[in-house]
C-alpha positions in Angstrom: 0.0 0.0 0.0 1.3 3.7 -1.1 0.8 6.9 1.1 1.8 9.8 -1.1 2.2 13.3 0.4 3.2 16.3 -0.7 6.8 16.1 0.4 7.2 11.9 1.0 6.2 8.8 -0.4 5.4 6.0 2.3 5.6 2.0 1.1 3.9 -0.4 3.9 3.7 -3.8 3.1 0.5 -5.3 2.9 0.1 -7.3 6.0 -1.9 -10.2 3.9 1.4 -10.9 1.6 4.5 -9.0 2.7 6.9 -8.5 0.0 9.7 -7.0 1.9 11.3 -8.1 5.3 10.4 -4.5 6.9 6.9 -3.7 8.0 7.4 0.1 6.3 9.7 2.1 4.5 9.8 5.7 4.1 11.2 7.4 1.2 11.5 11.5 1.3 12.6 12.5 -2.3 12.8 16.2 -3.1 9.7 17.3 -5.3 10.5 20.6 -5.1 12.1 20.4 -9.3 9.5 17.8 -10.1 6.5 20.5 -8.5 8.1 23.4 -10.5 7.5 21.8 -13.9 4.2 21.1 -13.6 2.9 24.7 -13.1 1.0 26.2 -15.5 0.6 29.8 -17.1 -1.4 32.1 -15.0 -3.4 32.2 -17.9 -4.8 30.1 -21.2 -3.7 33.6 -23.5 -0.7 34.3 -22.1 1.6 34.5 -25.2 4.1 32.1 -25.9 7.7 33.1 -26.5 9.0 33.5 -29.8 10.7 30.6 -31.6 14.3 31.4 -32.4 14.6 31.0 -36.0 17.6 30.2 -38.5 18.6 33.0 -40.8 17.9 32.2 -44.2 20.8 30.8 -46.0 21.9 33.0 -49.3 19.7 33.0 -51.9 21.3 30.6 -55.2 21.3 32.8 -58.3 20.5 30.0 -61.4 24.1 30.5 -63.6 21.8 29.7 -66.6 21.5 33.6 -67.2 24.4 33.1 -69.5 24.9 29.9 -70.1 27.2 31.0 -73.2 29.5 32.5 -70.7 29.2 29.4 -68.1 30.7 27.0 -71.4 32.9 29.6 -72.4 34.5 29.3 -68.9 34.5 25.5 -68.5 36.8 25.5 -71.4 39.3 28.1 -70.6 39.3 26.2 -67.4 39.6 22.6 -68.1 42.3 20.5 -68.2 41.3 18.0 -71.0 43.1 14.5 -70.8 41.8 12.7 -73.5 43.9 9.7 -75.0 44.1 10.8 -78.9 44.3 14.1 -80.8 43.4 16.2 -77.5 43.2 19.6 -79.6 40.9 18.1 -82.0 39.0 16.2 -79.6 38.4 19.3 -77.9 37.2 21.0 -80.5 34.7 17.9 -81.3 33.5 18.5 -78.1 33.1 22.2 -77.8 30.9 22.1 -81.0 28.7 19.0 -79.5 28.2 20.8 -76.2 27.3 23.9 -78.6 24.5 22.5 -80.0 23.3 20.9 -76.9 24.0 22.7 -74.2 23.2 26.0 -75.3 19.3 25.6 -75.7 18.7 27.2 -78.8 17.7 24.6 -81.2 15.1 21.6 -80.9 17.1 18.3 -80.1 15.6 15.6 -82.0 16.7 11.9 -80.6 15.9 8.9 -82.8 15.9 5.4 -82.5 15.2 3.0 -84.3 13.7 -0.9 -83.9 14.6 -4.2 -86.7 13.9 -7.8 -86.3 17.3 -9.8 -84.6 17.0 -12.0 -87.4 16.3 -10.0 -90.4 17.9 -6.5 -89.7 16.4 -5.1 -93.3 12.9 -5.4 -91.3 12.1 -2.1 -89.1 9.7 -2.9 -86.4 9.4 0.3 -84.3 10.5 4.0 -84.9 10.9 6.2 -81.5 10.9 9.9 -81.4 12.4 12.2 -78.3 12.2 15.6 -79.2 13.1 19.0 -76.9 12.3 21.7 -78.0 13.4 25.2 -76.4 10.5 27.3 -77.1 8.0 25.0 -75.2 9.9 25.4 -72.3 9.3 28.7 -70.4 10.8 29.0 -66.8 9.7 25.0 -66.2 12.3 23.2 -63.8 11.2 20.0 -65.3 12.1 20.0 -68.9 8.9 18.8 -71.2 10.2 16.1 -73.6 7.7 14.8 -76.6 8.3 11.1 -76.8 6.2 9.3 -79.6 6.4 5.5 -80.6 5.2 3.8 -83.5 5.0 0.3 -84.4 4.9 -0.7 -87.9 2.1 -2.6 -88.7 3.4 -4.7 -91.5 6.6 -6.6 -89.0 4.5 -6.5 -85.5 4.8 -10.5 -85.8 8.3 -10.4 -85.7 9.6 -10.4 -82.4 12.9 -10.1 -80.9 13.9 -12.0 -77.4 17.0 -14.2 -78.3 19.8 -11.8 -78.4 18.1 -8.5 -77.2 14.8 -8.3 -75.3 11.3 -7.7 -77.0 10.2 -4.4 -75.4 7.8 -3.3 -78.3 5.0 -3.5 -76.3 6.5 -1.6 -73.3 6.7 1.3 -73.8 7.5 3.9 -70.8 4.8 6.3 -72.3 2.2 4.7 -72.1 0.8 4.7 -75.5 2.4 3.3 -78.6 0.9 4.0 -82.4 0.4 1.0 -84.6 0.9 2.3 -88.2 1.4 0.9 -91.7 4.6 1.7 -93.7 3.6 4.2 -95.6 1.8 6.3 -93.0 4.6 5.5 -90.6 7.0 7.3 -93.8 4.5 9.7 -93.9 5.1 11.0 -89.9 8.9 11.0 -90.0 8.9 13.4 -92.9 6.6 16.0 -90.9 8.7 15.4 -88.1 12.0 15.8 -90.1 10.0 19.0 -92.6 9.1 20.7 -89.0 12.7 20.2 -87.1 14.9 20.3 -89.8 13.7 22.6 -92.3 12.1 25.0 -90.2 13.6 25.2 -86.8 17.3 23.9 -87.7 17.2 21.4 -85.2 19.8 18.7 -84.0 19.6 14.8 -84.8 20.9 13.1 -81.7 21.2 9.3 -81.5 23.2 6.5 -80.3 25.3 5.1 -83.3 23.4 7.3 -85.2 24.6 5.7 -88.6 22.7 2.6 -88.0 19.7 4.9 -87.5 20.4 6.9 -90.4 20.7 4.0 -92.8 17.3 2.8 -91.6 15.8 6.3 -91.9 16.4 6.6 -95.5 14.7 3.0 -96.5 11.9 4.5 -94.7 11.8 7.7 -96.0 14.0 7.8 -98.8 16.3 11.1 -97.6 17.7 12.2 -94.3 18.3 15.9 -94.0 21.9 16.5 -95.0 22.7 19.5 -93.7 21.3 18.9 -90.2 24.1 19.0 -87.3 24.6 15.2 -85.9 25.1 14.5 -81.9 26.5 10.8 -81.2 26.4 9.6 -77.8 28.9 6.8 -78.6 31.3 9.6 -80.4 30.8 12.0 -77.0 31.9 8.2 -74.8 34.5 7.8 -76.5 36.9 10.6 -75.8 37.4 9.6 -72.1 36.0 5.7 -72.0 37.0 2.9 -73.2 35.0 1.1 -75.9 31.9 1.8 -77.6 29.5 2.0 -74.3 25.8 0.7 -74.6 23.1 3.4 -74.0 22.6 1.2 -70.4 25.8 1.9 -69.8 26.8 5.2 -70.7 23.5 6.3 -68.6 24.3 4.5 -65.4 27.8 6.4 -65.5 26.3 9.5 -64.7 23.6 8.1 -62.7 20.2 8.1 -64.6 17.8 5.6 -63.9 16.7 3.7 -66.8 15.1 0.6 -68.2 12.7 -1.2 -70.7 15.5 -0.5 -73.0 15.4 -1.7 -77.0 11.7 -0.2 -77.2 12.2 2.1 -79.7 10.8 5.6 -77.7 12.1 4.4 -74.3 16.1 4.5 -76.2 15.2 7.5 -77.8 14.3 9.2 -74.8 17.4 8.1 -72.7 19.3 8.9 -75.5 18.6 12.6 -74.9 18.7 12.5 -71.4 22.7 11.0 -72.3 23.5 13.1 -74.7 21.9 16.6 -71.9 24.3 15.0 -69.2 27.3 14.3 -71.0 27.6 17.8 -73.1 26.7 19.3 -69.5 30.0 21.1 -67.9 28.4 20.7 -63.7 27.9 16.6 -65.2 31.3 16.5 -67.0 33.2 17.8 -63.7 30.9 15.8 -61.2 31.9 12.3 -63.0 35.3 13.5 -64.3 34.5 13.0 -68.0 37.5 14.9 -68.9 39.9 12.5 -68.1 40.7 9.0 -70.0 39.4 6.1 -68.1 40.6 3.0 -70.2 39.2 0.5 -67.3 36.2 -1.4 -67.9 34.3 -3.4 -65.0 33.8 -6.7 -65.8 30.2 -8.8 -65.6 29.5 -12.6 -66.1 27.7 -13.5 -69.0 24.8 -14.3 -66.8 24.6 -11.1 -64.7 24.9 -8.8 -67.8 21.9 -11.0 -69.8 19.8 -10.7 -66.3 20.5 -6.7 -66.5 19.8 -6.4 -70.4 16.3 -8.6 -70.0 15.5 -8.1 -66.5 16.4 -4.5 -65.5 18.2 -6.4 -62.7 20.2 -4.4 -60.2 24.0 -5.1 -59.2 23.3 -6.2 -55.5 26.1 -4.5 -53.1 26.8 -5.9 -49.7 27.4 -3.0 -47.6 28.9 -3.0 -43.7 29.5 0.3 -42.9 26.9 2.9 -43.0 28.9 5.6 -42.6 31.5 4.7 -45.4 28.6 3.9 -48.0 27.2 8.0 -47.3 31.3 9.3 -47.7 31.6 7.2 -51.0 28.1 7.8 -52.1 28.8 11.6 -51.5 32.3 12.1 -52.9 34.1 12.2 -49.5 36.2 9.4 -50.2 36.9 7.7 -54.1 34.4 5.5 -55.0 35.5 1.7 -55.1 36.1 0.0 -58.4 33.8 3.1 -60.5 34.1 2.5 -64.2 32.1 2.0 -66.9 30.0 -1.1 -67.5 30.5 -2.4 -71.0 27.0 -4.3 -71.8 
């Protein structure tokens, strides 16, 4: 039984089942700091005391103001350490980021679909297109991604040597067309970007796509300016890189890959990242890497028609946030030839 006072606390035993070997204990603790926290304003208004607040942190001023002055600066600043002709390289480079980077022509990715075992048969066309003038003050930038199937080759499907995506594509909607309707849309597209708004062709091995292109259409615009992904890879990486590949070296997400919109639409997210001076410095694409990492046969077929992820076992915590955020060198980092 408990006796509780104001300044003690009395335990007795209960005399029906003693717990302890005493008859009572008294315990006097101090309530006095105990009693002071529990009193209460004098009344329910009375005002509360300010919260002391952080001063706001500088406000960032976007560099894109000039971004003509921001490349002009990553040039005169750069210390380029590519393997071959450096100066020409350079220059290769400077006219790529140009075209890109600068936002002032539409950026028109392609890519392009055939059957594994008759590569004279195109089964899907894929458009990307960004286009400066529909983008306003947007963070986000919009991106028109379109994907037709032709209707004549949607029985041929691929799935021994690459994975048959045709049906997945990222957007949501895919066109079925014939042939000639399907020649029909790549001219507009190629009459409105090319002709009238002197945009840039951007692809991955773009020659591949080219060469289908014209037995679909019968001409490719001649003139137009030409952006390669695997051109851009290979001034500071060994090999030719796959799309998957060159993507996960600067850390975009991708998948569903060989669907003919989903490729085109990495392909310009790529080609934005690696003609990008903040992306070139961040995943120091200025300097010759000649390492490649090495998968098993079985891992890279699992990440090509699976979308599996490389599983990392991981025992320090506080290690895996230093590597992840540049505080120490990243482990083994290279890029994965698929």
């Amino acid at each position: 039984m408990y006796c509780i006072t104001k300044n003690s606390i009395s335990l007795k035993a209960s005399p029906k089942n003693r717990l302890f070997p005493f008859s009572k204990t008294t315990l006097k603790p101090s309530f006095h700091r105990f009693e002071s926290t529990l009193k209460r304003p004098k009344s329910p208004l009375e005002p509360l005391q300010p919260l002391q607040t952080v001063p706001h942190p500088p406000k960032y001023h976007s560099p894109m103001s000039n971004p003509q002055k921001l490349l002009a600066d990553y040039f005169d600043t750069t210390n380029f350490q590519f393997a071959g002709d450096v100066k020409n390289q350079v220059a290769s480079l400077k006219r790529w980021m140009e075209l890109v980077y600068l936002r002032d022509r539409p950026l028109v990715a392609v890519d392009i679909e055939a059957f594994e075992r008759n590569s004279n048969l195109v089964t899907e066309v894929g458009f990307a297109i960004y286009d400066p003038k529909e983008q306003g003050a947007t963070l986000l930038p919009s991106i028109r991604t379109v994907h037709l199937i032709i209707k004549e080759h949607a029985n041929k499907k691929n799935g021994r040597f690459v994975p048959d995506n045709s049906h997945r594509c990222l957007l949501g909607k895919s066109h079925i067309v014939d042939l000639r309707q399907c020649s029909a849309f790549i001219s507009e597209v190629f009459r409105h970007y090319f002709e009238e708004d002197q945009g840039v062709l951007v692809g991955h091995g773009i020659k591949g796509d080219i060469k289908w292109l014209k037995t679909l259409v019968g001409n490719v615009p001649e003139t137009c300016p030409i952006v390669d992904t695997t051109l851009i890879h290979k001034l500071s990486r060994k090999g030719n890189g796959s799309l998957e590949g060159i993507l996960r070296q600067v850390e975009i997400p991708c998948g569903r890959l060989h669907n003919a919109a989903n490729d085109a639409f990495y392909t310009l997210q790529a080609v934005m990242a690696w003609c990008d001076p903040y992306y070139r410095r961040k995943y120091n694409l200025d300097v010759y890497d000649s390492t490649i990492t090495s998968v098993s046969k079985n891992i890279r077929r699992r990440m090509q028609f699976d979308d599996a992820a490389v599983l990392v076992h991981e025992e320090d915590g506080i290690h895996l946030y230093e590597r992840l955020w540049g505080c120490v060198p990243e482990e083994g980092e290279s890029d994965v030839e698929m």
